[in-house]
C-alpha positions, 0 to 999 in steps of 0.5 A: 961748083967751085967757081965760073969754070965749073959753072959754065961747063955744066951750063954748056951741058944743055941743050942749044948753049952758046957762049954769047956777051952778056953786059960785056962778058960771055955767058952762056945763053939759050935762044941768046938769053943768058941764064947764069953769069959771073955776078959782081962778087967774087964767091958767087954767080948770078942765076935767073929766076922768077921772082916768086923762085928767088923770094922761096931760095931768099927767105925759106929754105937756103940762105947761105947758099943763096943770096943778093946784093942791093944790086939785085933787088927787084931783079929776076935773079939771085946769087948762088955761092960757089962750093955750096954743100947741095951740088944737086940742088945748085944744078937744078936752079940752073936747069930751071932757069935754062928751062925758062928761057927754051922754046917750047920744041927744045923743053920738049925735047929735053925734060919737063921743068925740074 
């Protein structure tokens, strides 16, 4: 993904999307929860994830793609930088963190947790 663009058209792909504000800016959300936003740097984007998920990205396996700021300490979420080399990986943190926030009917509907 090179940039918010891509980012919300592969968000947009999931089931039940919509593009709803989001501290002032549209993002997409399930269930009117967002899963992935801009973020405050220019070459990244914000994602959802647990705090467990963001500590084994963080510290264990790809720290140049994934990444925070002070700003996201303690938050349950963490940046991912645009153009990173493993697309399929980037794609799989999103759909987990869409995961997270569907009801039980659509993750049925849709996949077990990735």
């Amino acid at each position: 993904m090179r940039g918010w663009a891509d980012v919300v058209a592969f968000a947009r792909s999931l089931p039940d999307v919509e593009m709803r504000p989001f501290y002032g800016t549209p993002c997409p959300k399930v269930n009117g929860k967002a899963f992935v936003s801009p973020g405050r740097e220019a070459d990244s984007f914000h994602v959802m994830a647990t705090h467990e998920e963001k500590a084994l990205l963080l510290l264990h396996t790809d720290p140049a793609t994934f990444w925070q700021t002070a700003h996201y300490e303690g938050w349950p979420g963490l940046l991912v930088r645009y153009g990173a080399p493993d697309q399929d990986r980037v794609r799989s943190v999103i759909v987990r963190a869409w995961w997270d926030r569907a009801k039980k009917a659509q993750r049925a509907v849709f996949c077990a947790r990735p």
